[in-house]
N, C-alpha and C positions, 0 to 999 in steps of 0.2 A: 669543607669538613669542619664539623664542629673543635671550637679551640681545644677541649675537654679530650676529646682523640688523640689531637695533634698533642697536644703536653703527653699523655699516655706512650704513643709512637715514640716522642722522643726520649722518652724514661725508658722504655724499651729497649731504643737502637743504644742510648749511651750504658744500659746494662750490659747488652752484647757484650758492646765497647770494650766492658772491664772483664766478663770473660774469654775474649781475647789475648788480652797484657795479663792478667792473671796465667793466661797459658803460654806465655811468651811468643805471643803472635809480633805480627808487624809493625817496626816503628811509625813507619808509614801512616798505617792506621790508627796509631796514637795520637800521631799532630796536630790529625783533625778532630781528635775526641770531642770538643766543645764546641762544633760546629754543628748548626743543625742541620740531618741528611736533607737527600733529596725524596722526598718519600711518593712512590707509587704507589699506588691503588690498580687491582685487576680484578677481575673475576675469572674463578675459572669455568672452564667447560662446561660443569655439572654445577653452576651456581643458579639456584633460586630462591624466589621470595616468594612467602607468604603469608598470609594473616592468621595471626593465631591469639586466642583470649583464655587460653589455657596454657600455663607451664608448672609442667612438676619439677624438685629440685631433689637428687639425692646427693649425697656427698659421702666420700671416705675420708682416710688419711693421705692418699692422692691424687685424689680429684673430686672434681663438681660433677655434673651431670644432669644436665637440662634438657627433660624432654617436650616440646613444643607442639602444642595442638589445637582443637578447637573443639568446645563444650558445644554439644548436641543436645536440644529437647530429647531424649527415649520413650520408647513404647512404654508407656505406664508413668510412675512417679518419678523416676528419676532423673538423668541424664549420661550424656553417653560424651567420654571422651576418647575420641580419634588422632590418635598422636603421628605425626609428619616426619619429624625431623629430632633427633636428638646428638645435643653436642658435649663434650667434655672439652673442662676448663681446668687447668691447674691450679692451685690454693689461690699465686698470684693472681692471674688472668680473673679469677672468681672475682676477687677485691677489687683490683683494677673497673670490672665494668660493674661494681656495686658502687663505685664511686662516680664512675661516666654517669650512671641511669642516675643516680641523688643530684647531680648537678644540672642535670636533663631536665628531671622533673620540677627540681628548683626553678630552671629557666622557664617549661611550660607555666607554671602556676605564675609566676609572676606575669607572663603574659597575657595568658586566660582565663586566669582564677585556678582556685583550690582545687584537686580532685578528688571527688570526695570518692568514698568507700561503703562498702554497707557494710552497716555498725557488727552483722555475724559474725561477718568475714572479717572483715577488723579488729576483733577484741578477740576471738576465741577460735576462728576454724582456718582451714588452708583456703588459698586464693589460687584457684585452679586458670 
């Protein structure tokens, strides 16, 4: 698991953490607050993956909303996008993985080089 997760996870678990004691939970669960969990990873039933080079983004005042998909050549000038899977993020969870994906890509590029953009899409239009 990238380190970038695991710091995330564990900002996470010791947020819990403090809404717990904030609600007068378990001393218990206190003691160990600065300890790092044991963290699991699953998938459930209905988990899948797949590739997608299109994401749209809406947002409110309580949440994100990413819908995930894949840009199609279409019949004529345009293109057609075919959307898969769309998730909602909270304000935090939004930040959170805007911060994973910049560290991410910091680490790709410094690996592979720069990636680059086209200059449209870049300066003026959505990146679908």
């Amino acid at each position: 698991m990238p380190e970038a997760c695991q710091e995330y996870l564990l900002a996470r678990v010791r947020f819990l953490a403090k809404l717990v004691r904030l609600a007068g939970g378990d001393s218990a669960i206190m003691s160990n607050f600065n300890e790092q969990p044991e963290i699991r990873i699953q998938n459930s039933a209905d988990y899948r993956e797949g590739y997608s080079n299109s994401v749209q983004v809406r947002m409110s005042v309580w949440d994100f909303f990413l819908a995930f998909g894949k840009a199609l050549p279409g019949n004529g000038p345009g293109i057609d996008l075919v959307n898969f899977q769309g998730v909602y993020l909270s304000p935090q969870q939004a930040k959170a993985l805007s911060l994973m994906l910049q560290q991410n890509v910091a680490n790709y590029e410094e690996t592979f080089g720069e990636i680059k953009l086209d200059p449209q899409f870049a300066q003026n239009g959505p990146i679908h």
